[in-house]
N, C-alpha and C positions, 0 to 999 in steps of 0.2 A: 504494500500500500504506500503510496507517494498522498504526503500532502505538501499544499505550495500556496504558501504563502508570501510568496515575491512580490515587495511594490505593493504591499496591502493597505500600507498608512498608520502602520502600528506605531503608537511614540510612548515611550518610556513605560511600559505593561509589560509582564511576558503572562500575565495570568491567566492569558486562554490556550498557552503551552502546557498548563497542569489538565487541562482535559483533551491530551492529544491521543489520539487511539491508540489503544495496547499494542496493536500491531503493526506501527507505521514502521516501515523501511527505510525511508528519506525523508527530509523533513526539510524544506525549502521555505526558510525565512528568512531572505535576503531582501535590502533594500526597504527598511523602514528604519526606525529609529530608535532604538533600543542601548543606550549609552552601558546600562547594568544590567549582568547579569545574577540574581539572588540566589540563594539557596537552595536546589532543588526546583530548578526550571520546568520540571515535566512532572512535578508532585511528590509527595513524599508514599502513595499506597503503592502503585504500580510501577513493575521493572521494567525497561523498556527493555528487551535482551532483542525484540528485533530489529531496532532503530539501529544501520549503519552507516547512514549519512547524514550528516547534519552540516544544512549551509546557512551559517549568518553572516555574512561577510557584505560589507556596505549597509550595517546598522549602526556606525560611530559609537562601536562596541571602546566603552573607557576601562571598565571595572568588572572583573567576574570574581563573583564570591567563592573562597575554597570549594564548593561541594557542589557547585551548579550544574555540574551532570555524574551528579552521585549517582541517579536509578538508572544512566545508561551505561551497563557493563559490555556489552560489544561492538563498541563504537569504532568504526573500520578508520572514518574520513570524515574532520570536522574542520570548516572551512571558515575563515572568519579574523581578518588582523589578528590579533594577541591569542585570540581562543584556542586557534591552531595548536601556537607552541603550547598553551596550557596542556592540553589534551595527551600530546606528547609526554610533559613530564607526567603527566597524572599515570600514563602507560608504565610509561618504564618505573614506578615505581610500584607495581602489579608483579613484573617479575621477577 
């Protein structure tokens, strides 16, 4: 399942990220406004284990809180200024 939310007009909310479907694959939220990312951007009940792409990249991402993709354990490919490298370190410290 893809959802796309590119260019949607979203500014400084990620609250409708906490009811993204269980089973989204991709998740295309580029091109809104989104300066912070909080705590558990996709909810603290549901694991996303099948979400492996995530693009926020051209949200004038400033700030991601340590644990903002705590419930995504299998995240292949997250696209996005800073978010990237985070991702990366969040990885390597898994193995």
């Amino acid at each position: 399942m893809v959802v796309n939310c590119t260019n949607s007009g979203f500014n400084d909310n990620t609250t409708m990220l906490k009811q993204l479907p269980r089973h989204t694959q991709v998740l295309l939220f580029n091109g809104n406004k989104i300066p912070y990312l909080d705590w558990n951007v996709f909810g603290v009940w549901d694991d996303h284990v099948d979400l492996k792409v995530i693009d926020l990249s051209n949200n004038q991402i400033e700030d991601i809180d340590g644990k903002a993709f705590h419930k995504v354990s299998n995240g292949e490919y997250i696209q996005g200024c800073m978010v990237s490298l985070i991702f990366l370190l969040f990885l390597s410290h898994l193995v």
